[in-house]
N, C-alpha and C positions, 0 to 999 in steps of 0.2 A: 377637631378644630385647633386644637392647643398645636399638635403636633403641625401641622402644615405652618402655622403662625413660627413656632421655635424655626422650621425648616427656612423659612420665607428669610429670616433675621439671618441663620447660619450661609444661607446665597448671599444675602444682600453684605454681611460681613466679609466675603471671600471676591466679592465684585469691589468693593471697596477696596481691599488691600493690592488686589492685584492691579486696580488703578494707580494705587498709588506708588508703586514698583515701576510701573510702564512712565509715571512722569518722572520720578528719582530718576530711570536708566536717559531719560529724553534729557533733562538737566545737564549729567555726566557728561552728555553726550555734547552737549553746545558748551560748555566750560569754558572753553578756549576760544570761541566764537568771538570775533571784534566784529565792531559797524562797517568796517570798509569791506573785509572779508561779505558779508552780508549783502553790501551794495555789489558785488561784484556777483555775489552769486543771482542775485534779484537782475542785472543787467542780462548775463549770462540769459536766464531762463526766457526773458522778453523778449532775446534774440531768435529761440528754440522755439519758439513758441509761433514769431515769422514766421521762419523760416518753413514752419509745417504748416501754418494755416498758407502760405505762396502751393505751398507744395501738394496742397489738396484741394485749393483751388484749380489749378493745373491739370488736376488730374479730373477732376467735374468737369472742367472745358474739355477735356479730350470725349469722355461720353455724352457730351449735349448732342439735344437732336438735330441743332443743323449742323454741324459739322457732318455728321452724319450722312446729310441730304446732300452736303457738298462734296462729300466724297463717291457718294451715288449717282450724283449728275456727271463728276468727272469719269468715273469708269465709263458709263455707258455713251460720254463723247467719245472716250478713245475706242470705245467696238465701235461706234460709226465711223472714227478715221480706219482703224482697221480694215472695216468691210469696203469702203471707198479705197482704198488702197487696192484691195484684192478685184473689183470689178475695173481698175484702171488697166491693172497689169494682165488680166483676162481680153480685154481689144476686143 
């Protein structure tokens, strides 16, 4: 019991440090960060963000199911102009 208890400390010791590396390196990493830059990148993202939800809208419209039945209804108008074409030209 002792050992799994030391074991438990010596993970939770090593999840701890390595957190605290991951926010140091995250810190470093925005140093130079200004608010405009910030707003630019927040604008940016909101536009990206449209432009893909437009963009996969568009593409659900294209698989809905009446477009579907409207594209089925018009094939098989045109095999009946077809086949009326063909019994005109037959006399």
């Amino acid at each position: 019991m002792l050992y799994a208890c030391a074991g438990g400390v010596l993970v939770t010791f090593f999840l701890c440090v390595y957190a605290c590396a991951r926010v140091g390196k995250l810190l470093n990493s925005v140093k130079g960060l200004d608010w405009d830059t910030v707003a630019t990148l927040t604008g940016d993202i909101g536009t990206i963000k449209k432009s893909i939800q437009t963009l996969n809208n568009r593409i659900n419209g294209l698989n809905s199911p009446k477009l579907n039945d409207e594209l089925l209804r018009y094939a098989m108008k045109q095999q009946d102009n077809v086949t009326d074409i063909k019994k005109n030209l037959g006399g």
